[in-house]
Z-matrix of the N, CA and C atoms (Angstrom, degrees):
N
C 1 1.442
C 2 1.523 1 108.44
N 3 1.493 2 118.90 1 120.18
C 4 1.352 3 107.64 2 -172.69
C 5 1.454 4 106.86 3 -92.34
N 6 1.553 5 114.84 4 175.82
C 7 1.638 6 108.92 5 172.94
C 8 1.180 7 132.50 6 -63.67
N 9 1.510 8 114.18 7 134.40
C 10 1.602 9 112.65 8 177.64
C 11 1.854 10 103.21 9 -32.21
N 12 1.460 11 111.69 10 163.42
C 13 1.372 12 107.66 11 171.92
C 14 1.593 13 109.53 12 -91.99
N 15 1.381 14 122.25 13 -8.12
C 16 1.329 15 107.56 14 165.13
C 17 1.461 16 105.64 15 -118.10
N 18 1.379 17 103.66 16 59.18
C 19 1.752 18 115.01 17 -179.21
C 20 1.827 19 102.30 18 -128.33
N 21 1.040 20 109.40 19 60.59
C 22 1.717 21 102.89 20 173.82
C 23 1.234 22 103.05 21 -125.38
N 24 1.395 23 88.77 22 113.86
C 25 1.731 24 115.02 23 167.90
C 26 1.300 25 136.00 24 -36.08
N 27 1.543 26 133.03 25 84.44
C 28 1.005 27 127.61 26 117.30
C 29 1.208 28 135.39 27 40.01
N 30 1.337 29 129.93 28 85.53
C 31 1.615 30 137.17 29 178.60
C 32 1.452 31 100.76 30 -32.77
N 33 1.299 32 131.09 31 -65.66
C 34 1.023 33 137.61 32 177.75
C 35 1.630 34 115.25 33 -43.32
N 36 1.410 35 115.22 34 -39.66
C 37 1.475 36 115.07 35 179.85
C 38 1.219 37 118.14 36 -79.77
N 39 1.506 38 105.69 37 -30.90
C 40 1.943 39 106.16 38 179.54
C 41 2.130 40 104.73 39 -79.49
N 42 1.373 41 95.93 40 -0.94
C 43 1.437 42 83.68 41 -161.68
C 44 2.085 43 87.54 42 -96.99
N 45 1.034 44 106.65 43 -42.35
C 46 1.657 45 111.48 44 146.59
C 47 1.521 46 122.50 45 -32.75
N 48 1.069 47 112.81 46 -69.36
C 49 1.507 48 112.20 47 -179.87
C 50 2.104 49 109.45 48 -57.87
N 51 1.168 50 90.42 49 -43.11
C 52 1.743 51 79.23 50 173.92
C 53 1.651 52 132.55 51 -70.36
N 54 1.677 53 100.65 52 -18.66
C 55 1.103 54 116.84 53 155.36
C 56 1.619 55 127.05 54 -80.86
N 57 1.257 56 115.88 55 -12.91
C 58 1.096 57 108.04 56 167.64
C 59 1.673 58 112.76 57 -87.90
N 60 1.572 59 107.50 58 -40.81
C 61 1.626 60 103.29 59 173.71
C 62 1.321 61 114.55 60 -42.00
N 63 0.912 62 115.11 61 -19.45
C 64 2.052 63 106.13 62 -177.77
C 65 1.491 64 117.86 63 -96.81
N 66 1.628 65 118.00 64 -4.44
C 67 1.309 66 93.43 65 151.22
C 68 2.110 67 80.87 66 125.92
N 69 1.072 68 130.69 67 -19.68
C 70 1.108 69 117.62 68 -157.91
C 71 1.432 70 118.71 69 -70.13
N 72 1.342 71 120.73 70 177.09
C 73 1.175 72 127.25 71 171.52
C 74 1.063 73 115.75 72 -89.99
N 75 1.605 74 130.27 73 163.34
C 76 1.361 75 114.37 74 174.29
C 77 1.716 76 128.97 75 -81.27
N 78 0.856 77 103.57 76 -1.29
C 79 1.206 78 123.49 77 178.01
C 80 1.870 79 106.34 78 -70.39
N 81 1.503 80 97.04 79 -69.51
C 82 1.632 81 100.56 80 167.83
C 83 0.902 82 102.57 81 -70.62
N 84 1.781 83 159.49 82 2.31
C 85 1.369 84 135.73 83 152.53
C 86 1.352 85 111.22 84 -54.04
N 87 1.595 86 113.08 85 -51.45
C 88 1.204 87 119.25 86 177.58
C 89 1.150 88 130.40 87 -58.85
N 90 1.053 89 121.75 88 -32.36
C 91 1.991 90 142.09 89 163.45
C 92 1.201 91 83.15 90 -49.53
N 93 1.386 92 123.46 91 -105.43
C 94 1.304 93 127.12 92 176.88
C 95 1.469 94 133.16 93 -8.65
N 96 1.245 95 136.56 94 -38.08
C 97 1.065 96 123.48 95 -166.24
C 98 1.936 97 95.58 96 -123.17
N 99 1.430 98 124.90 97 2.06
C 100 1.011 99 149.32 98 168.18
C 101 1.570 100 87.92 99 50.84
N 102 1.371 101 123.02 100 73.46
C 103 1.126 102 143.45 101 147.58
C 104 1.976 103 115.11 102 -117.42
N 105 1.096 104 108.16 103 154.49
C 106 1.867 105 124.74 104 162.04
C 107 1.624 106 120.24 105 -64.05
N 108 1.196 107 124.60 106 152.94
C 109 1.428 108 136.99 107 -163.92
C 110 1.760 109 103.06 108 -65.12
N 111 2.119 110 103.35 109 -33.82
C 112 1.237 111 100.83 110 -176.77
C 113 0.972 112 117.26 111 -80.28
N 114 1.705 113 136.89 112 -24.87
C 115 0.848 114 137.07 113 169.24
C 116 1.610 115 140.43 114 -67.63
N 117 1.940 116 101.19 115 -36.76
C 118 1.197 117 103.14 116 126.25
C 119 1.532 118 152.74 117 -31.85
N 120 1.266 119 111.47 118 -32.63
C 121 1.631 120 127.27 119 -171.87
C 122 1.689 121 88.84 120 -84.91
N 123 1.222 122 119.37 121 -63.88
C 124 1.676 123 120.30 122 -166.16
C 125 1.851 124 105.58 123 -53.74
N 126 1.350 125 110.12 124 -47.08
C 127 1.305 126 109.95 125 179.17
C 128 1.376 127 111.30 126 -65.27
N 129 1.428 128 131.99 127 -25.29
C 130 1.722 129 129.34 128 -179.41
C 131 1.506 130 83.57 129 -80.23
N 132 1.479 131 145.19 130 -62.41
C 133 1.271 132 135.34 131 -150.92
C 134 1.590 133 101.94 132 -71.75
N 135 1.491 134 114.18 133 -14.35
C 136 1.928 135 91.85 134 163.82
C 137 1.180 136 118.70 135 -93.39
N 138 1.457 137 115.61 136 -8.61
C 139 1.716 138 111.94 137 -175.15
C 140 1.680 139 84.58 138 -78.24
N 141 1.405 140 122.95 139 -48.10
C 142 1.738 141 99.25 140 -165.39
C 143 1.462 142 94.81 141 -57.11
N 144 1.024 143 134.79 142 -63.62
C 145 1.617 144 121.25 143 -144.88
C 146 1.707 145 88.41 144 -64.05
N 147 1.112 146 126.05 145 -52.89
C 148 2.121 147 118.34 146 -154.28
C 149 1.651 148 88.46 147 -57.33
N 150 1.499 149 114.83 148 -51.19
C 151 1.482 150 102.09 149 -173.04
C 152 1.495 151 121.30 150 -77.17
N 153 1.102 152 117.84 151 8.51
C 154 1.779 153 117.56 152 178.11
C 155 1.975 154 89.64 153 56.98
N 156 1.379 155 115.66 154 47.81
C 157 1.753 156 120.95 155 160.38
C 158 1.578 157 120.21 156 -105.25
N 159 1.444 158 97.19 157 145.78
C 160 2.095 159 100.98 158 178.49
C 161 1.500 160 100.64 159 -94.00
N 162 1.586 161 120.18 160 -31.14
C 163 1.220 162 95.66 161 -142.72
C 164 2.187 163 75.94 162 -160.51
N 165 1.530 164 97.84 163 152.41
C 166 1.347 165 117.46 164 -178.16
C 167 1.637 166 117.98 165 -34.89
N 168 1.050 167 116.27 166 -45.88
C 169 1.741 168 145.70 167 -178.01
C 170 1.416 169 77.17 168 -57.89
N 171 1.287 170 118.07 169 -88.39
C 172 1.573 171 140.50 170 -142.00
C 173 1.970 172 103.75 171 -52.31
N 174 1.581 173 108.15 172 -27.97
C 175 1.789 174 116.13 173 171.72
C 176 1.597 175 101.18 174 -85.53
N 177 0.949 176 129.15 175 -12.96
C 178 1.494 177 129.83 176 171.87
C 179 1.339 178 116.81 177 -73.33
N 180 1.500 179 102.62 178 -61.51
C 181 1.648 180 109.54 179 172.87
C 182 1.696 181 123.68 180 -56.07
N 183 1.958 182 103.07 181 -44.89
C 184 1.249 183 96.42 182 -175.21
C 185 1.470 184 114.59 183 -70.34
N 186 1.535 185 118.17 184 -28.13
C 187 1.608 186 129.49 185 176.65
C 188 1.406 187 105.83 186 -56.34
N 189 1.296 188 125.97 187 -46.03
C 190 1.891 189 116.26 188 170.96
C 191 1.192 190 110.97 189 -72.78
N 192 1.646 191 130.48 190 -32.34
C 193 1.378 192 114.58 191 -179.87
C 194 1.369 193 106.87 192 -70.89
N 195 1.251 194 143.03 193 -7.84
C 196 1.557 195 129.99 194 -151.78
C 197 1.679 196 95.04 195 -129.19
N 198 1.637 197 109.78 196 14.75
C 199 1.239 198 131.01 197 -155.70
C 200 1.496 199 119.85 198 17.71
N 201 1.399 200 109.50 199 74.90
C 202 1.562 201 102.35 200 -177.62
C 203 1.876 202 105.48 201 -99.63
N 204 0.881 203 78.10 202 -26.49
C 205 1.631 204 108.17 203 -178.77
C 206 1.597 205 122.20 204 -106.67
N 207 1.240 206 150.62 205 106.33
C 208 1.385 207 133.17 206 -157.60
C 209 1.521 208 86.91 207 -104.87
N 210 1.636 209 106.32 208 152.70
C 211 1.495 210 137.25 209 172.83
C 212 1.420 211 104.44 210 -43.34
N 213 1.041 212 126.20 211 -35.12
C 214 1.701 213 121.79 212 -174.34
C 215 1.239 214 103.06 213 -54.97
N 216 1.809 215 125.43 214 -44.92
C 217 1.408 216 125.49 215 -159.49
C 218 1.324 217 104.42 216 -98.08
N 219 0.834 218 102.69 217 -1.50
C 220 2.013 219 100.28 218 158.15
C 221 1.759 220 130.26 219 -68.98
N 222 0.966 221 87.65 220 84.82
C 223 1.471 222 86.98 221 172.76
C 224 1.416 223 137.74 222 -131.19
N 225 1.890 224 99.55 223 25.56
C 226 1.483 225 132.41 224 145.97
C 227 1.518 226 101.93 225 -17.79
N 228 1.564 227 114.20 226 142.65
C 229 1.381 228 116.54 227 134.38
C 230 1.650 229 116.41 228 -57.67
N 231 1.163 230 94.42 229 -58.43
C 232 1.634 231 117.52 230 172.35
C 233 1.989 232 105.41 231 -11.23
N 234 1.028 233 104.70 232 -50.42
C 235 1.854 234 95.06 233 -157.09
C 236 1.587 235 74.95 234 -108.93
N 237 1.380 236 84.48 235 170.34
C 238 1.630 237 107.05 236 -175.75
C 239 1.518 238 96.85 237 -141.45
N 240 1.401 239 112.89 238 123.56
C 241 1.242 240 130.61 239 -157.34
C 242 1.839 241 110.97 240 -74.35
């Protein structure tokens, strides 16, 4: 499934997605990227819609299939290698 055409990622969203490949919580996403919980929340609710995702797992998988993210930086419980 390729990306919506008004689905291009966001510095902010790819820098999200690499923080999520490693497994974190959202809490330390937010530490990390020294953003708020709400702002956090809006940026997870555009990766589901740009990636056609339901659920956290499901932006992991589609982000390596569409290779935005390579398998090395996965180190989710979430995906199964």
């Amino acid at each position: 499934m390729p990306l919506r055409q008004s689905s291009v990622l966001t510095s902010k969203e790819y820098e999200l997605l690499e923080e999520l490949a490693t497994g974190k919580t959202y809490l330390e996403i937010c530490l990390a990227l020294n953003i708020g919980r709400g702002s956090l929340s809006v940026h997870i609710q555009n990766l589901y819609r740009k990636l056609g995702a339901n659920k956290r797992s499901e932006i992991l998988e589609r982000a390596r299939e569409k290779k935005l993210i390579s398998f090395s930086r996965l180190n989710s419980p979430l995906i199964k290698a």
